[in-house]
C-alpha positions in Angstrom: 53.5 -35.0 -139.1 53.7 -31.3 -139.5 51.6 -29.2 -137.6 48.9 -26.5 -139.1 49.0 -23.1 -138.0 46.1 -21.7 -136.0 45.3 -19.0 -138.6 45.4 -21.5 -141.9 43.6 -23.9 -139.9 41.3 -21.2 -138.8 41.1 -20.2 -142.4 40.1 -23.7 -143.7 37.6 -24.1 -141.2 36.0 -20.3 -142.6 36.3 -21.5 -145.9 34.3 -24.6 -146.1 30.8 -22.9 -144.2 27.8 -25.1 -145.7 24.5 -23.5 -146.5 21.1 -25.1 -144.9 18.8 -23.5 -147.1 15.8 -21.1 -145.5 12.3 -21.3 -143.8 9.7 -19.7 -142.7 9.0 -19.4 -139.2 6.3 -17.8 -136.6 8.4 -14.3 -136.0 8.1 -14.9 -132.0 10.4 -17.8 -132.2 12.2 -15.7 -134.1 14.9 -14.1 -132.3 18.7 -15.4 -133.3 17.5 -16.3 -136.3 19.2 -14.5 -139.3 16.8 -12.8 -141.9 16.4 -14.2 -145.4 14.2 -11.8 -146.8 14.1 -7.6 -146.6 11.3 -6.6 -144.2 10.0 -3.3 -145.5 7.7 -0.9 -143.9 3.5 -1.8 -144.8 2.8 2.1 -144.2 4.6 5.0 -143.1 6.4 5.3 -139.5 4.0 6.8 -137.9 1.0 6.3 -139.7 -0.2 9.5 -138.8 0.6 12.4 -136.9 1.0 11.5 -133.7 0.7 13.3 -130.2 3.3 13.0 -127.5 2.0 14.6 -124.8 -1.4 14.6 -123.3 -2.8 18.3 -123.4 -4.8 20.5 -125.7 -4.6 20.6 -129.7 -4.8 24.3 -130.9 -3.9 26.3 -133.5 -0.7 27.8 -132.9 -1.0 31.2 -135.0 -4.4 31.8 -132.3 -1.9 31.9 -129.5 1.0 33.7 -131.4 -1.3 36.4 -132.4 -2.5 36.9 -128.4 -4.8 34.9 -128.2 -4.4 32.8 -124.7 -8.3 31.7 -123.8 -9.4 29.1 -125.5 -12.9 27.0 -125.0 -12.4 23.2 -125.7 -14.7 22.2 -128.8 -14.0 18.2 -128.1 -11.7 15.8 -126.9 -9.9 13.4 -129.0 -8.5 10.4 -127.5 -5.8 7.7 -128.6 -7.9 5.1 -130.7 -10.1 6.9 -131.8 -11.0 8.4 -135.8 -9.1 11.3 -136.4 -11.2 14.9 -135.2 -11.7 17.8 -137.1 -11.0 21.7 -135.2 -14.0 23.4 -136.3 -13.4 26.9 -134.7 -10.3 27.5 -135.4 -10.3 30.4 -131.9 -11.3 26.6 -130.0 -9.2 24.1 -129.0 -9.9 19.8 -128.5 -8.2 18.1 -125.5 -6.0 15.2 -126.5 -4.6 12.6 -125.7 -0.7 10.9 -126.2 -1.1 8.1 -128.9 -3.9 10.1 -130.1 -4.1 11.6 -133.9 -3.7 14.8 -134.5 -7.6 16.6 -135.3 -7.7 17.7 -138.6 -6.8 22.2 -138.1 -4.6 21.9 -135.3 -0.8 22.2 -135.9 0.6 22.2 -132.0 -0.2 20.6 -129.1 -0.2 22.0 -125.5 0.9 20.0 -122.6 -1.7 19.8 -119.4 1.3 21.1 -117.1 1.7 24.7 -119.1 -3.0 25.3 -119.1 -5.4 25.4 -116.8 -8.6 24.4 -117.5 -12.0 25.2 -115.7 -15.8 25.5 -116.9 -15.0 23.9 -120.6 -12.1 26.8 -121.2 -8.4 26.6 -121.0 -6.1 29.4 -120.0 -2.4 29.5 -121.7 0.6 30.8 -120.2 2.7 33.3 -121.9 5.7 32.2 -123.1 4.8 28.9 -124.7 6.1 27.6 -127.4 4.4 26.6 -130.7 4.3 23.8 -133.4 5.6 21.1 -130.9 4.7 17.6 -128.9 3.8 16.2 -132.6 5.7 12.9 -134.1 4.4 13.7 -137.7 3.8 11.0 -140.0 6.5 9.1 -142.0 9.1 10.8 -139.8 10.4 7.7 -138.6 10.1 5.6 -141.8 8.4 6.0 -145.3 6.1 3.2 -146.6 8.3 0.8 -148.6 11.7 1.6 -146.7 13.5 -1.2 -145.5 13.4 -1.7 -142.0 15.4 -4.9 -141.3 17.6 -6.2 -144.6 18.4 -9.6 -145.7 21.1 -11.1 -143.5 20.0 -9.1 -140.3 20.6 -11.5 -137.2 17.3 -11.1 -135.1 17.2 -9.0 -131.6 14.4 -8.5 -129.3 13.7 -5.2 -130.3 13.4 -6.4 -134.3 10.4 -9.0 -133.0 8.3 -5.2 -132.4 9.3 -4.5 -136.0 8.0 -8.0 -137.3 4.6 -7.4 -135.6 4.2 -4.0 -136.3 4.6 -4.3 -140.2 2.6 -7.4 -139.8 5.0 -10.1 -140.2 3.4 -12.6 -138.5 5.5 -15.7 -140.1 9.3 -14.2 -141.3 11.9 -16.3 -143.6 15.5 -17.4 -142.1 18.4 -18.9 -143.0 17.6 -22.8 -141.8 19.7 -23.7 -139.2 22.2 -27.7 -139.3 21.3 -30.8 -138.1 24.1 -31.7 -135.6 25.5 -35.0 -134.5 27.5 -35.3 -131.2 29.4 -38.2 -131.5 31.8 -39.2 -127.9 33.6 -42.5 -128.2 36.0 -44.3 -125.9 35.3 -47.6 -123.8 36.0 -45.4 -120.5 32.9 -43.3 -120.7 29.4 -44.4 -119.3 26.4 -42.1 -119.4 25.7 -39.7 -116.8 23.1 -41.6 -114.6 25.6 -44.7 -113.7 28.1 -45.0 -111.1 31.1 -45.3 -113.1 33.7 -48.5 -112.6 37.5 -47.1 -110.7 38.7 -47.4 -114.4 35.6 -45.3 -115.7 34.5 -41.7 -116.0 30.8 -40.4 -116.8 30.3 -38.1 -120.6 30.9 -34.9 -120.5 32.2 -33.4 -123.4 28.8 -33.2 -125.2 26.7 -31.3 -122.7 29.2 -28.2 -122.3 29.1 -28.9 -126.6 25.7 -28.9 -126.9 25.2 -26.2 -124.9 27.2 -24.1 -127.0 25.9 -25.1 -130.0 22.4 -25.3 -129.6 21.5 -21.9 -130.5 22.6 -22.2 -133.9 21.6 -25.6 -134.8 18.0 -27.6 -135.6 19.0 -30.1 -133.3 21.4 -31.6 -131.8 21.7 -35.8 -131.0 23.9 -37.8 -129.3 25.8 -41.0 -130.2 28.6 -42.8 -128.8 31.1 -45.2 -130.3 33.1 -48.1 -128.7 36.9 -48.1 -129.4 36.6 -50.5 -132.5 37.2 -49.6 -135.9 34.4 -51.7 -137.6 32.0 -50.1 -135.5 33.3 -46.9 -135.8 33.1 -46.7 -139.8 29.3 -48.8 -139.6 28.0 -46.1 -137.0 29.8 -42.9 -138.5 28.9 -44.2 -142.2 24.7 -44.0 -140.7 24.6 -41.1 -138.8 26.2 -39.5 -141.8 22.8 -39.8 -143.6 21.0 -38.1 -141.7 23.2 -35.0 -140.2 24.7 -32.0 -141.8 27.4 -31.7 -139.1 29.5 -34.2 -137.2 31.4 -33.1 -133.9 33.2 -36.3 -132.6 34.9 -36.1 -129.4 37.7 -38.5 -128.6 39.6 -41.2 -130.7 41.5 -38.3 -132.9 44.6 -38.6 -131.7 47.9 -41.2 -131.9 46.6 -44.3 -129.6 46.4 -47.7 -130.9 42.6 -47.7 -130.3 41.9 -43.4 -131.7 40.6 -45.0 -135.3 38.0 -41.7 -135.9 40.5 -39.8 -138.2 40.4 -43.2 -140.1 37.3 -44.3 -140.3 36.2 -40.6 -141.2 38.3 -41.3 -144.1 37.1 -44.7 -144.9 33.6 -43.4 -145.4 34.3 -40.8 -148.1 35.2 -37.6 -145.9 38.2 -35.8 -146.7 40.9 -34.5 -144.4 41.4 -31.1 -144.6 43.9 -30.6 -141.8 44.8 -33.3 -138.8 46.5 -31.7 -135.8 46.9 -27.8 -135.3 50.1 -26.2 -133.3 48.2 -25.3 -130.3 48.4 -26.4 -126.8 45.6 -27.8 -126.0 44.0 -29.4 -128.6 46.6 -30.3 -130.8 45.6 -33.5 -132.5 42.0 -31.9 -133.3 40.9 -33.0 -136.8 38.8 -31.3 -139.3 37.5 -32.8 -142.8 34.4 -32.3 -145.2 32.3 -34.6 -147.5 30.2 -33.0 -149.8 27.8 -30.7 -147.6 28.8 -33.1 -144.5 31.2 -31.3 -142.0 33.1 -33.2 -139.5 35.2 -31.9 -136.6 36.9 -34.5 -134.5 37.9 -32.4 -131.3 40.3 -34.1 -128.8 38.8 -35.7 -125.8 40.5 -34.0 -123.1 37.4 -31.5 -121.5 39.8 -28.8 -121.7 40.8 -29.8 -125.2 37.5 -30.3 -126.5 35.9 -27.5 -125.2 38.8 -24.8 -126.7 38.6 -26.4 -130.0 34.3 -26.2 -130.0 34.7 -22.8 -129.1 37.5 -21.7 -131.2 36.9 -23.6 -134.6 33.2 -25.3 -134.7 31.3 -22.2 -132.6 32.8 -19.6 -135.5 31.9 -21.8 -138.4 28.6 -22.9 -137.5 27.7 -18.9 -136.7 29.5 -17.9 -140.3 27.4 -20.5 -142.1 23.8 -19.5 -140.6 25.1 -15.9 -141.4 26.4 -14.5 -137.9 29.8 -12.4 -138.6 31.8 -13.1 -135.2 33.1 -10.3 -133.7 37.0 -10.3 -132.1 37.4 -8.9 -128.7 40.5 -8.4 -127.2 42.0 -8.0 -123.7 45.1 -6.7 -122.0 47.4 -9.3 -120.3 47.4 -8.3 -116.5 50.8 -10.2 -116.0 53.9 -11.8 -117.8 53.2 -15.3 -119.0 55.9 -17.8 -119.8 55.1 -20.6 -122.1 58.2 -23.0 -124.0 56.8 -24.7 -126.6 56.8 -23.6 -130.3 52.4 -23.5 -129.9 49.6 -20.9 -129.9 48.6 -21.3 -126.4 45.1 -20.5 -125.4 44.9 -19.7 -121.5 42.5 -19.9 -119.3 42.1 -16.5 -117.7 39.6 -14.0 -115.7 38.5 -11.3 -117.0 38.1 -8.1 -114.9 37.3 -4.0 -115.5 40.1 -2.1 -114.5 39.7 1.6 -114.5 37.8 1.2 -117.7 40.4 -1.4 -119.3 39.4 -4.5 -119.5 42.1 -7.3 -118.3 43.0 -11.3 -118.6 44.3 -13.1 -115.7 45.5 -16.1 -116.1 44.1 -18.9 -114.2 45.0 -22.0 -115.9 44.5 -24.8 -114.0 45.9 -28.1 -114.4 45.9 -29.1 -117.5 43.5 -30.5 -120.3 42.0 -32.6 -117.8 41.1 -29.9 -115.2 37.2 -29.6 -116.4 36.3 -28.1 -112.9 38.4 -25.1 -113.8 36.6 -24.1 -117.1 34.1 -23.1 -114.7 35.7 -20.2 -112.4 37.4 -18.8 -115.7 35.4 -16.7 -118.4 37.6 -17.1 -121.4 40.6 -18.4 -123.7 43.5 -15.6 -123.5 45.0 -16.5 -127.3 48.8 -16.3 -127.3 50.2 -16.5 -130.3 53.3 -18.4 -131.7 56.2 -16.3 -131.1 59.6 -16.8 -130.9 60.0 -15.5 -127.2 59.0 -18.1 -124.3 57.7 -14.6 -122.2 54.3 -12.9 -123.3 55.0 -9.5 -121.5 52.0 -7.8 -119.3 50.5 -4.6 -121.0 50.2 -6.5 -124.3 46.7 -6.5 -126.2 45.6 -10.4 -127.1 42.3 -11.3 -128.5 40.0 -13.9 -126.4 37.4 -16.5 -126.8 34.4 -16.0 -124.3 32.9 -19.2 -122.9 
């Protein structure tokens, strides 16, 4: 069977993204989330003109023309319905927050007066027509703040609540199915058999994939084929996604790639020229997605990371974004494969660099955890990858 590249399968993965439609959510649980409306500014940014410093409004041509005593007419504090200056010789204490009293045009910190007996002296010196955030500066009434498409941070969640967003529209995130199959496995609470291992596979997957999905279930599947197309044929009702680990590749009892095919979904590319997870599988049925990752740990994790974490985030409307290292030291690898290694990644003298440290093989779970990436090395026709050369990576 020929192998498919790592870009085209990469490519056919990017190019069969589902969309889940939108709702409308409370705009705390919002962060993540991907905006599917414009969120436009209620009033202007400030509403007002706002003080920055707490001190004395004044009128600045009083002082420019000599004038440095001043008596103090009122105070105005944050909160509070905007004042009026009614000598325009006075002056009204202030404070930050606070609105700017109607007659006054500059605002005096406390550290450049002194007040005493309901008068403030000026210093000479002093600048006018300052410590003001005037009104609208920021952002006109109507302007949009966040656009359609804008993937949620923290610091959006203070835009939300300030232009009185209290319930915002998003993209709608998939329903995922984790399915594991193989007679070997047993859940996580048992003592397993010599012959046996516990799961694993779909907790470092869900992990990954939780932020992006509805929710996420579990299912497992004995090595039978009957079984396999009964149980893959139900949960297929009810899931937008399928991510089956295990049974994919060329053992008498792998029947996934089969019975994914027996109940309508169509192969879009079965094994990639990678090491590891070569026999991955990837195939679509109307809006039902199905990756069938390898069930190696080291396997099934890469291919989660590499193929299903970039669709899922292109589909909800996340752009991924490649990062690159330098390789810290010379690499020799035979085989006519992409290899994706498991390195370190460390700051050195503001370069940031990829050791390996691959461990032993696709088995070697233990090792995904002292490692922070995939290093990907790309098909080439020399067997050495020299040090010094840029390669892009796939953080865990």
């Amino acid at each position: 069977m020929q192998l498919t590249s790592v870009d085209k399968a990469f490519e056919l993965v990017l190019t069969n993204t589902l969309s889940f439609g939108y709702e409308t959510i409370d705009f705390q649980e919002s962060e993540g989330r991907v905006l599917a409306e414009n969120i436009t500014a209620d009033r202007d940014f400030p509403p007002f003109d706002r003080v920055t410093m707490d001190g004395i409004a004044l009128q600045g041509d009083a002082y420019l023309n000599g004038q440095r005593l001043f008596d103090i007419e009122n105070i105005q504090y944050a909160g509070e319905v905007q004042k009026e200056l009614i000598n325009k010789n006075s002056c009204i204490e202030i404070m930050t927050g606070a609105s700017l009293p109607l007659g006054t045009d500059s605002v005096i910190r406390y550290e450049d007066i002194t007040i005493a007996d309901g008068k403030t002296l000026l210093k000479d010196g002093l600048s006018m027509f300052k410590n003001i955030h005037g009104k609208g500066h920021d952002r006109t009434m109507g302007e949009v703040l966040l656009p359609i498409g804008h993937p949620l941070k923290s610091a959006d969640l203070a835009v939300l609540s300030s232009t009185g967003n209290e319930n915002v529209r998003v993209n709608a995130l998939p329903k995922v199915a984790i399915v594991t199959s193989g007679d070997e496995l047993v859940a996580v609470h048992e003592t397993p058999k010599a012959h046996q291992i516990r799961k694993s596979n779909i907790y470092a997957i869900s992990s990954l994939l939780k932020p992006y999905a509805a929710n996420i279930q579990h299912f497992h599947i004995i090595d039978d084929l009957k079984e396999s197309i009964d149980k893959l044929s139900a949960i297929c009702q009810n899931f937008d996604v399928l991510v089956l680990s295990g049974g994919v590749s060329a053992g008498k009892k792998d029947y996934l790639p089969e019975a994914l095919e027996a109940i309508g979904v169509k192969k879009l590319f079965h094994k990639i020229a990678q090491r590891p997870g070569k026999p991955m599988w990837f195939g679509r049925k109307e809006n039902l997605i199905a990756f069938a990752l390898p069930g190696n740990p080291v396997s099934s994790f890469m291919c989660a990371i590499r193929y299903v974490l970039p669709w899922l985030k292109k589909s909800i409307g996340i752009n991924g974004v490649e990062e690159t290292a330098i390789l810290a030291q010379d690499v020799i690898f035979k085989p006519t494969l992409s290899y994706f290694m498991q390195v370190k990644l460390l700051q050195v003298k503001g370069v940031l660099k990829a050791y390996p440290f691959e461990g032993s093989g696709s088995g070697d779970l233990a090792n995904l955890s002292l490692s922070d990436a995939f290093l990907e090395l790309e098909n080439q026709d020399s067997e050495v990858y020299l040090a010094g050369e840029t390669y892009r990576f796939w953080r865990f």
